[in-house]
Biopython code that builds the backbone (N, CA, C, O; Angstrom):
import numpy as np
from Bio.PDB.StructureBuilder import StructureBuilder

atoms = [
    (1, "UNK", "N", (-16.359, 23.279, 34.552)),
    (1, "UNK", "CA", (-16.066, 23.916, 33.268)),
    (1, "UNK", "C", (-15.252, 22.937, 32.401)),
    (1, "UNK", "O", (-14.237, 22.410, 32.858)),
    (2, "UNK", "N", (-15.650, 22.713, 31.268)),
    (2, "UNK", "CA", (-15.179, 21.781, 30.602)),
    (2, "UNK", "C", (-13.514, 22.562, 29.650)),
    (2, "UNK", "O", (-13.643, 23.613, 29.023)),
    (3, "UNK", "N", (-12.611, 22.090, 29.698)),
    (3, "UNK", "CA", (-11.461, 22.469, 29.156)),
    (3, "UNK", "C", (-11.135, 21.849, 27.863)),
    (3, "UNK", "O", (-11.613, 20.759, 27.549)),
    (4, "UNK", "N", (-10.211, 22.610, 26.986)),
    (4, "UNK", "CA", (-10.253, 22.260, 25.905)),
    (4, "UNK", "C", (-9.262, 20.857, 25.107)),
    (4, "UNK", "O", (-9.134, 20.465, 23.947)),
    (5, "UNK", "N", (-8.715, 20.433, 26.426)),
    (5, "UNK", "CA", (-8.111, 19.022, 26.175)),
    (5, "UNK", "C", (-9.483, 17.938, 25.973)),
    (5, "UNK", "O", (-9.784, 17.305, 24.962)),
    (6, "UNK", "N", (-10.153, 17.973, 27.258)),
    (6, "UNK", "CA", (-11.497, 16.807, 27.045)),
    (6, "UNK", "C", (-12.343, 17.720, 25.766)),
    (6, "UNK", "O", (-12.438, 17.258, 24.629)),
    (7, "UNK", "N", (-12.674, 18.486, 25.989)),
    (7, "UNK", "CA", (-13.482, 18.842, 24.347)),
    (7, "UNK", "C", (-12.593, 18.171, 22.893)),
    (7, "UNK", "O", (-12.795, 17.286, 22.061)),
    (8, "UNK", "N", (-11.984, 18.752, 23.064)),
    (8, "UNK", "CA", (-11.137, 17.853, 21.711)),
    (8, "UNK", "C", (-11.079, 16.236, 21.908)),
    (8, "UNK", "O", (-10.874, 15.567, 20.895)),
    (9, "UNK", "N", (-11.223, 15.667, 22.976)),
    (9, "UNK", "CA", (-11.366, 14.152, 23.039)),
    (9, "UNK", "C", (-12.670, 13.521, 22.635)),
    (9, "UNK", "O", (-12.965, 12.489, 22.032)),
    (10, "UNK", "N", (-13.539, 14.794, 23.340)),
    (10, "UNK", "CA", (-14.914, 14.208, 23.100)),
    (10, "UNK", "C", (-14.833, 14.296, 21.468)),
    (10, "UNK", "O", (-15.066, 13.194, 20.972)),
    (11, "UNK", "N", (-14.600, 15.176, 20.637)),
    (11, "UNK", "CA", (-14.968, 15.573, 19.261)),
    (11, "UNK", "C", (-13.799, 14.627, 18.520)),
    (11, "UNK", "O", (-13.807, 14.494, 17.296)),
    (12, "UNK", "N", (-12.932, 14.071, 19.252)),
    (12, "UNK", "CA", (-12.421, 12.925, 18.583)),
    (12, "UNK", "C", (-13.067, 11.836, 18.465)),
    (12, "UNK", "O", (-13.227, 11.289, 17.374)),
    (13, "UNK", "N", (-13.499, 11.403, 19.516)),
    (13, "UNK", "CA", (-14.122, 9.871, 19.859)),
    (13, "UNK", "C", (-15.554, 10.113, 19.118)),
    (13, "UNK", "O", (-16.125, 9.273, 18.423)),
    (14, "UNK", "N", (-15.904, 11.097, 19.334)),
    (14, "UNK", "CA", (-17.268, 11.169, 18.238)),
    (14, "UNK", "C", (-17.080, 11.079, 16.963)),
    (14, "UNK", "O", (-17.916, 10.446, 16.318)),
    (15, "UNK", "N", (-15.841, 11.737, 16.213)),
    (15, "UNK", "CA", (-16.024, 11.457, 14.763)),
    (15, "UNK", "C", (-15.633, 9.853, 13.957)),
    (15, "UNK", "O", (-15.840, 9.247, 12.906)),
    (16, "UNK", "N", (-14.740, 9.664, 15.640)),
    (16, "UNK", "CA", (-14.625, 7.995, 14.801)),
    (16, "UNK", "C", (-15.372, 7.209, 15.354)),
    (16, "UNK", "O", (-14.878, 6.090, 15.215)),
    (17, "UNK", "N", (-16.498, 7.148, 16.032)),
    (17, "UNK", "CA", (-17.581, 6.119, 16.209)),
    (17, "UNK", "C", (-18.522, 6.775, 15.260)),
    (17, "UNK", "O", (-19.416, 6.009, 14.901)),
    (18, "UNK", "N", (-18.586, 8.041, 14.719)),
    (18, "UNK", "CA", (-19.870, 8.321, 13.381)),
    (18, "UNK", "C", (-19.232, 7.674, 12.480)),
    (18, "UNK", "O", (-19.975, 7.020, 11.748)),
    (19, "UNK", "N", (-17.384, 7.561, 12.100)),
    (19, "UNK", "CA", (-17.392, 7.708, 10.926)),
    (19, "UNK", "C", (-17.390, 6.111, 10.904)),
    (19, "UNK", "O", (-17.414, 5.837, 9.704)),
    (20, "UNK", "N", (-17.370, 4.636, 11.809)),
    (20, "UNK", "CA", (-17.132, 3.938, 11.683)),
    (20, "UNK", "C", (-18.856, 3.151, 11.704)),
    (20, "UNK", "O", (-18.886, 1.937, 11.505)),
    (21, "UNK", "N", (-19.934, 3.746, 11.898)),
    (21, "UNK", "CA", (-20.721, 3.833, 12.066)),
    (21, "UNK", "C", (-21.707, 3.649, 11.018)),
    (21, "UNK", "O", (-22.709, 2.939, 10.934)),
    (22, "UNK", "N", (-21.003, 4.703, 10.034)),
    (22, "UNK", "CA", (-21.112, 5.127, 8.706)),
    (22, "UNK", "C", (-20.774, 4.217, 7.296)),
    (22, "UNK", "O", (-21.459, 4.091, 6.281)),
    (23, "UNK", "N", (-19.276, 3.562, 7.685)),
    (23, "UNK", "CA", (-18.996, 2.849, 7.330)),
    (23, "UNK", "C", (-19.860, 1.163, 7.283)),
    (23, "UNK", "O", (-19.951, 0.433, 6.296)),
    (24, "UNK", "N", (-20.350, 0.927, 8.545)),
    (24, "UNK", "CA", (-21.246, -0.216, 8.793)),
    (24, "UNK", "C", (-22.573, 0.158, 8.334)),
    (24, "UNK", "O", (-23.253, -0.832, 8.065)),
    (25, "UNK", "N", (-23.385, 1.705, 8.092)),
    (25, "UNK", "CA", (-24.086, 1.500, 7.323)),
    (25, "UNK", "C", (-24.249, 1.881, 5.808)),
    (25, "UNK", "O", (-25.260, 2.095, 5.137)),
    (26, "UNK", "N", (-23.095, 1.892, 5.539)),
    (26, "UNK", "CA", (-23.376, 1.894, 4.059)),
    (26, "UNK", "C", (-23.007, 0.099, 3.648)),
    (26, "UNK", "O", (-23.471, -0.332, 2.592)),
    (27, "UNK", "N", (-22.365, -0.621, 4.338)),
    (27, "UNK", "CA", (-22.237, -2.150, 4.638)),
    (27, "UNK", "C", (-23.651, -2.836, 4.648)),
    (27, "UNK", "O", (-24.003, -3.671, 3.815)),
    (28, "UNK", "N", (-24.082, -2.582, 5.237)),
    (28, "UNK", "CA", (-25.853, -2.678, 5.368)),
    (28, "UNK", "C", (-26.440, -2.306, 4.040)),
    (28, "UNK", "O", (-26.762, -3.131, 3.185)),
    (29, "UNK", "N", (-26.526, -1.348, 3.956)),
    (29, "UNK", "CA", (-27.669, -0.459, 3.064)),
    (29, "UNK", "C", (-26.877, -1.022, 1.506)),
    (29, "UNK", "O", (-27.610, -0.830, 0.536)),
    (30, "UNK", "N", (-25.574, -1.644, 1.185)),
    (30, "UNK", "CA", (-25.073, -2.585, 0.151)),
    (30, "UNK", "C", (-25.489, -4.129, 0.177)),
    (30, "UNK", "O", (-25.271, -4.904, -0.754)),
    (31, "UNK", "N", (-26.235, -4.522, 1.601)),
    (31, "UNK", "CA", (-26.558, -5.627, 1.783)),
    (31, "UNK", "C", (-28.431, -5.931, 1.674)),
    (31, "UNK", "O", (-29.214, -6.881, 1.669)),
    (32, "UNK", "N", (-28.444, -4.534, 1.603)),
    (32, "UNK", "CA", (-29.862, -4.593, 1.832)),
    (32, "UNK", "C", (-30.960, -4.907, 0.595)),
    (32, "UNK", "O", (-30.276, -4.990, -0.424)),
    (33, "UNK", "N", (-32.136, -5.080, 0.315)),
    (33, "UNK", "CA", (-33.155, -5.369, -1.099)),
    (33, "UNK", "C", (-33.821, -4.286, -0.899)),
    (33, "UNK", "O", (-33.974, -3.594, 0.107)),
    (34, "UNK", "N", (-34.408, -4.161, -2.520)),
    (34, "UNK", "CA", (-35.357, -2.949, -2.317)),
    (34, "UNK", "C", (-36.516, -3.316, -1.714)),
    (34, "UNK", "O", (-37.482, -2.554, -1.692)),
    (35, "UNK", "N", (-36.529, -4.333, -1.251)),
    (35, "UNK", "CA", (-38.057, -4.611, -0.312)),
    (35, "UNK", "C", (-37.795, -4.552, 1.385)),
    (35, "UNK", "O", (-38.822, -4.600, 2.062)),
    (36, "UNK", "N", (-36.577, -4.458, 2.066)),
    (36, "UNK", "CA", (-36.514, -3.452, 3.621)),
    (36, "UNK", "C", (-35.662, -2.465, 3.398)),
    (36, "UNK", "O", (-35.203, -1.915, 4.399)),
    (37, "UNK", "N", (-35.239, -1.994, 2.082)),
    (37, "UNK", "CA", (-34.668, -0.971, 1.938)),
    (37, "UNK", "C", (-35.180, 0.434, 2.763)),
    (37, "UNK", "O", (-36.343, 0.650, 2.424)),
    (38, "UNK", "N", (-34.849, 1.140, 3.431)),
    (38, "UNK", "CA", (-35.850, 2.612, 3.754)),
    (38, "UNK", "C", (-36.091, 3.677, 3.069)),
    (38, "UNK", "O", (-35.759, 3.702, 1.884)),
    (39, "UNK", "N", (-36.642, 4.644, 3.593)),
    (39, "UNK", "CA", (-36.633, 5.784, 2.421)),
    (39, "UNK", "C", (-35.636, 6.899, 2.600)),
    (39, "UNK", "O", (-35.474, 6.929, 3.820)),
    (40, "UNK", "N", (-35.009, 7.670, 2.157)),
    (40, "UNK", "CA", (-33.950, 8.422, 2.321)),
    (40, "UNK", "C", (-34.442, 9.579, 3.768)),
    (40, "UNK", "O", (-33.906, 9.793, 4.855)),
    (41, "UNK", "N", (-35.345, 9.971, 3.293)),
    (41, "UNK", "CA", (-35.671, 10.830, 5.235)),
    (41, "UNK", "C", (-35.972, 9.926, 6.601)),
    (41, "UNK", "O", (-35.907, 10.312, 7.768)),
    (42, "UNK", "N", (-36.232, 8.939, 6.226)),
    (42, "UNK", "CA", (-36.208, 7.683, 7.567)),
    (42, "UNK", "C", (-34.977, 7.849, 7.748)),
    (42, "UNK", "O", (-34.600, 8.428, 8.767)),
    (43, "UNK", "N", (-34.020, 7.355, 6.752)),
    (43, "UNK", "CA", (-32.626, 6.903, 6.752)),
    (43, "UNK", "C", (-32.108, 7.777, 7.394)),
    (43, "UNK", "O", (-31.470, 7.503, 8.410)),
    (44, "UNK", "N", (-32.293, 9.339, 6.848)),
    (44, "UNK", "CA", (-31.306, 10.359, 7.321)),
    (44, "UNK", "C", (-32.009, 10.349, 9.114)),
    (44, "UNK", "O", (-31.378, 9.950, 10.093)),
    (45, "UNK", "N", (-33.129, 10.781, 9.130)),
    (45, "UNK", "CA", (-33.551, 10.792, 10.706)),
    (45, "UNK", "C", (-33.078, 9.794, 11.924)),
    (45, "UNK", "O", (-32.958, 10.123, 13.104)),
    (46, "UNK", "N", (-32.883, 8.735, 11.459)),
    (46, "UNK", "CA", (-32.339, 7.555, 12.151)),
    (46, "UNK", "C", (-30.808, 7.669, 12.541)),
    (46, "UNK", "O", (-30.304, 7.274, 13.592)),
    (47, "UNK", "N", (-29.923, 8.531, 11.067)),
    (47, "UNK", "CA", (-28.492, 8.733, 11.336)),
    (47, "UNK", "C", (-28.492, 9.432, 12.525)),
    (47, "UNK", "O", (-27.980, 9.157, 13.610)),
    (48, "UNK", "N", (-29.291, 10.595, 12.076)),
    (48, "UNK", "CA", (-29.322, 12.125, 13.603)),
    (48, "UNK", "C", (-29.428, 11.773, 15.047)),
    (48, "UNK", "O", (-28.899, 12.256, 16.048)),
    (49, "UNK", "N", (-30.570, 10.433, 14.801)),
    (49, "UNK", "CA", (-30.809, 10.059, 16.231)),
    (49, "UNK", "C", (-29.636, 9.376, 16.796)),
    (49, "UNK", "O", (-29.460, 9.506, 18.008)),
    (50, "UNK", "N", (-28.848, 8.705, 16.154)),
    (50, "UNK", "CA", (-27.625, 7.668, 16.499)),
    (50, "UNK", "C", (-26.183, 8.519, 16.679)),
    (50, "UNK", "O", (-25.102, 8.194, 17.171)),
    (51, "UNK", "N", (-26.687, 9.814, 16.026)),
    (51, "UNK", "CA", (-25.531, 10.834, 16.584)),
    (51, "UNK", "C", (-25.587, 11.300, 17.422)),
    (51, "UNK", "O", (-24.653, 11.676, 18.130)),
    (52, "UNK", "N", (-27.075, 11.450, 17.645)),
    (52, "UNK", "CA", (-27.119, 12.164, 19.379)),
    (52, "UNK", "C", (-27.007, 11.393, 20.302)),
    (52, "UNK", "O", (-26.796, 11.931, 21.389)),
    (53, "UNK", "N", (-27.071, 10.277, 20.286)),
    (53, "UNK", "CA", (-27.290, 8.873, 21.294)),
    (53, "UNK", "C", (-25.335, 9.148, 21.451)),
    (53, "UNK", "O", (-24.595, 9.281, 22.426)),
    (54, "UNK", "N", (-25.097, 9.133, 19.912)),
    (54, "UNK", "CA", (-23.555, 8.477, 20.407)),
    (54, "UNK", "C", (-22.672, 10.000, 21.269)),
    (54, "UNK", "O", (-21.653, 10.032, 21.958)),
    (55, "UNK", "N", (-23.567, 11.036, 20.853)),
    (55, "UNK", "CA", (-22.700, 12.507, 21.847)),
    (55, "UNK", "C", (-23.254, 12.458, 23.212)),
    (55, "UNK", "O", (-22.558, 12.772, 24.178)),
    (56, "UNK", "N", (-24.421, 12.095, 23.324)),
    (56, "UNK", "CA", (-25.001, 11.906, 24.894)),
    (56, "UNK", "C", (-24.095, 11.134, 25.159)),
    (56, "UNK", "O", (-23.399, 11.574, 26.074)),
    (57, "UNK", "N", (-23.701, 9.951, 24.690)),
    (57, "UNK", "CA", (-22.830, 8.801, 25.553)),
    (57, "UNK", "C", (-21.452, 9.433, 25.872)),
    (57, "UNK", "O", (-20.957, 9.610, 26.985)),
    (58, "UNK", "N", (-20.931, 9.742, 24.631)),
    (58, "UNK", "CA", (-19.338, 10.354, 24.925)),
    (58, "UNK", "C", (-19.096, 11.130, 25.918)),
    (58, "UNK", "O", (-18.105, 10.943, 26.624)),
    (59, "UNK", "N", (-20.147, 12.347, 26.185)),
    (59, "UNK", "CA", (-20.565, 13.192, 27.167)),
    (59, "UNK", "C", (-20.558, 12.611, 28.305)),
    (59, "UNK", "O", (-19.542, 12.849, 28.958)),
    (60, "UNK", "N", (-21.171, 12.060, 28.701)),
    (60, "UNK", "CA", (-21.534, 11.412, 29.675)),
    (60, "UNK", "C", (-20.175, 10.489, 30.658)),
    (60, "UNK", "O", (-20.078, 10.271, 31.866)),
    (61, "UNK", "N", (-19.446, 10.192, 29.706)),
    (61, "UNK", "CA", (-18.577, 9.151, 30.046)),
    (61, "UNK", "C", (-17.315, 10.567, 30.798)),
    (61, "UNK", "O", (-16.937, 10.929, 31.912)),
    (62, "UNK", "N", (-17.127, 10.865, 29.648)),
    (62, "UNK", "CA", (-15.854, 12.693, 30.323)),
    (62, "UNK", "C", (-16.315, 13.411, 31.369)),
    (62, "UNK", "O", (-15.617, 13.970, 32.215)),
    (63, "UNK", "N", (-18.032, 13.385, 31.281)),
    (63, "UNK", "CA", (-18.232, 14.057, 32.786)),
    (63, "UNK", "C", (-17.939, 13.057, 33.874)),
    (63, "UNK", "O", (-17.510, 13.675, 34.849)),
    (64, "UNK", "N", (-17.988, 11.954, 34.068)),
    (64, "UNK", "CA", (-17.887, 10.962, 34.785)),
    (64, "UNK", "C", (-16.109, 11.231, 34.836)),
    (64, "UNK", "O", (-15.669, 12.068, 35.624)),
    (65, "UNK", "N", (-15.357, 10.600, 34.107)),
    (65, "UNK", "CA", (-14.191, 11.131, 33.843)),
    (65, "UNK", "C", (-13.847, 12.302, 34.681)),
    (65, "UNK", "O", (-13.546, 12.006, 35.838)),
    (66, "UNK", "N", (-13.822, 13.446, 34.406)),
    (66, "UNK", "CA", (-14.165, 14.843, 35.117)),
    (66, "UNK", "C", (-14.101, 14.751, 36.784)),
    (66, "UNK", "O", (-13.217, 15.228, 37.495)),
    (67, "UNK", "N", (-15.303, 13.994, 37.217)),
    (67, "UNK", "CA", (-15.531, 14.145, 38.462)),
    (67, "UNK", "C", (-14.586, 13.336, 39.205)),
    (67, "UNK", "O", (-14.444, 13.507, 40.415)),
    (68, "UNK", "N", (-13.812, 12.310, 38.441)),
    (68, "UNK", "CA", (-12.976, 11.616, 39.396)),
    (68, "UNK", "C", (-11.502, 12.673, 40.100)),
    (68, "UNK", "O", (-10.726, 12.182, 40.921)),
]
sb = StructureBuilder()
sb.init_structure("model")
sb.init_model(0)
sb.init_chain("A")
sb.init_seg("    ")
for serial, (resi, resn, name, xyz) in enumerate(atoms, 1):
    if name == "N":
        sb.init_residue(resn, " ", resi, " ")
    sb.init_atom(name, np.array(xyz, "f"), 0.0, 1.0, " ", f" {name:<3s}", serial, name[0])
structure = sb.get_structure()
């Protein structure tokens, strides 16, 4: 059963690897031409996927965590 100290860690460490994340791609997407520029629903679909990648990981690491 997950307790509400590691939940709040996980939902920490997640908002600052999105928000730093975020930060590197708007760094990008200021670096970028309109010729590999993407289109705004690529763009957004790609964010979603890199959020779930980065909550699977966080997850993953506290359950590991957890079991020790």
């Amino acid at each position: 059963m997950w307790n509400l100290k590691i939940l709040q860690e996980i939902d920490k460490e997640f908002k600052e690897r999105v928000e730093t994340r975020i930060v590197n791609d708007e760094t990008a997407k200021q670096k970028s031409t309109k010729e590999n520029a993407k289109d705004a629903t690529g763009y957004m679909k790609e964010k979603k996927f890199k959020n779930h990648l980065i909550a699977e990981e966080i997850v993953e690491k506290m359950e590991q965590r957890r079991k020790v």
